[in-house]
N, C-alpha and C positions, 0 to 999 in steps of 0.2 A: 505596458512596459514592465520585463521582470525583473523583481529588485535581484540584488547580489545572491541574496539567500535561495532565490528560486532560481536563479541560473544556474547555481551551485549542484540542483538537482532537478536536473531535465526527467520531462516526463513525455508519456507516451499518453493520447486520448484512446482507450479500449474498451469495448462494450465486453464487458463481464456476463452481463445476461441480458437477454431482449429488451430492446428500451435505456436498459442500465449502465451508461458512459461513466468511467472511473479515471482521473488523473493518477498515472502508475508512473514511480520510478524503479527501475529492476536494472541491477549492475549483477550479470551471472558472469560464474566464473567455471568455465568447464570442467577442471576437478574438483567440485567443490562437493563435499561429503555434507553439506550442512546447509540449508537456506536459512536465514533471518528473516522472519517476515514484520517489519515495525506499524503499529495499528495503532494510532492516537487518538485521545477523548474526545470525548462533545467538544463541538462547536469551535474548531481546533483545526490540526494540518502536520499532515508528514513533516515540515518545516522544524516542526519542533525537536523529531528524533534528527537533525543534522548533524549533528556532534559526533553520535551514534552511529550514525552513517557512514560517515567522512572516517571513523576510527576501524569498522569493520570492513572496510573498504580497501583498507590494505593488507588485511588477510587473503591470502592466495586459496584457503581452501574452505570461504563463504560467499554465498550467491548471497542478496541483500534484495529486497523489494517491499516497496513504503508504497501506500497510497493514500489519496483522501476521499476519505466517507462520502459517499453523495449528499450533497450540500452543503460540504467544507472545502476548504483551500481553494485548488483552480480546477474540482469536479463542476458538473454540473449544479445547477438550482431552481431545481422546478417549485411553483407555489402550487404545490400539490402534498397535502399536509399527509396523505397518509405514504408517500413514497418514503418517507423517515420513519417508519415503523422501524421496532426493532427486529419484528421477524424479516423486513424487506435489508436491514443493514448485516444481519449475521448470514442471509444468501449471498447478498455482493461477499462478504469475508470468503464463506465458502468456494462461491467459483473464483475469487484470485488465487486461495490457497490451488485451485485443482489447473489453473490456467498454467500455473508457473512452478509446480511440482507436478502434478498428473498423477500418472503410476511409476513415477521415476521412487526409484529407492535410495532417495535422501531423507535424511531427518529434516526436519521442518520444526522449526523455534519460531512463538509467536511472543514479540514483544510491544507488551502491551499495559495502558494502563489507563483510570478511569472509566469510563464509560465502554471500552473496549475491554475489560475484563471477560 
């Protein structure tokens, strides 16, 4: 069952890369000259930027898109210790930054902090 806070921000289950299923929430906005991408610390969850979210959200000209790290929030949790490497978590960054910008010519802001530096 999801609490308030996670109904609040629906998500989509997406394989980022082979094997690799990512809890994504993405609010685009078709003129939107800017994407936010929000990346939260260890051991942690998109849930945290909601304030964040819910506030850029009414901007008309930001696409917004939060996800959770593999083996935070409601991504997958494999007990499979090296799938949390960090070279395996800055790929997952990579392919959502390329799934949901691509070769579109927006600017792309990543907000981020802790461990997601």
């Amino acid at each position: 069952m999801l609490t308030t806070l996670e109904a609040s921000l629906p998500v989509e289950m997406a394989e980022v890369r082979s094997g690799r299923q990512l809890a994504i929430h993405a609010r685009a906005c078709a003129e939107a000259e800017l994407i936010l991408f929000f990346v939260h610390g260890s051991c942690a969850s998109m849930l945290q930027w909601s304030h964040q979210i819910q506030h850029f959200s009414t901007q008309h000209s930001v696409s917004i898109v939060a996800f959770d790290m593999f083996g935070c929030g409601r991504s997958p949790k494999p007990c499979i210790w090296d799938a949390y490497s960090t070279d395996q978590l800055v790929e997952d960054l990579a392919a959502v930054l390329e799934r949901y910008n691509g070769k579109q010519d927006r600017r792309c802001v990543l907000v981020c902090h802790s461990a997601s530096c």
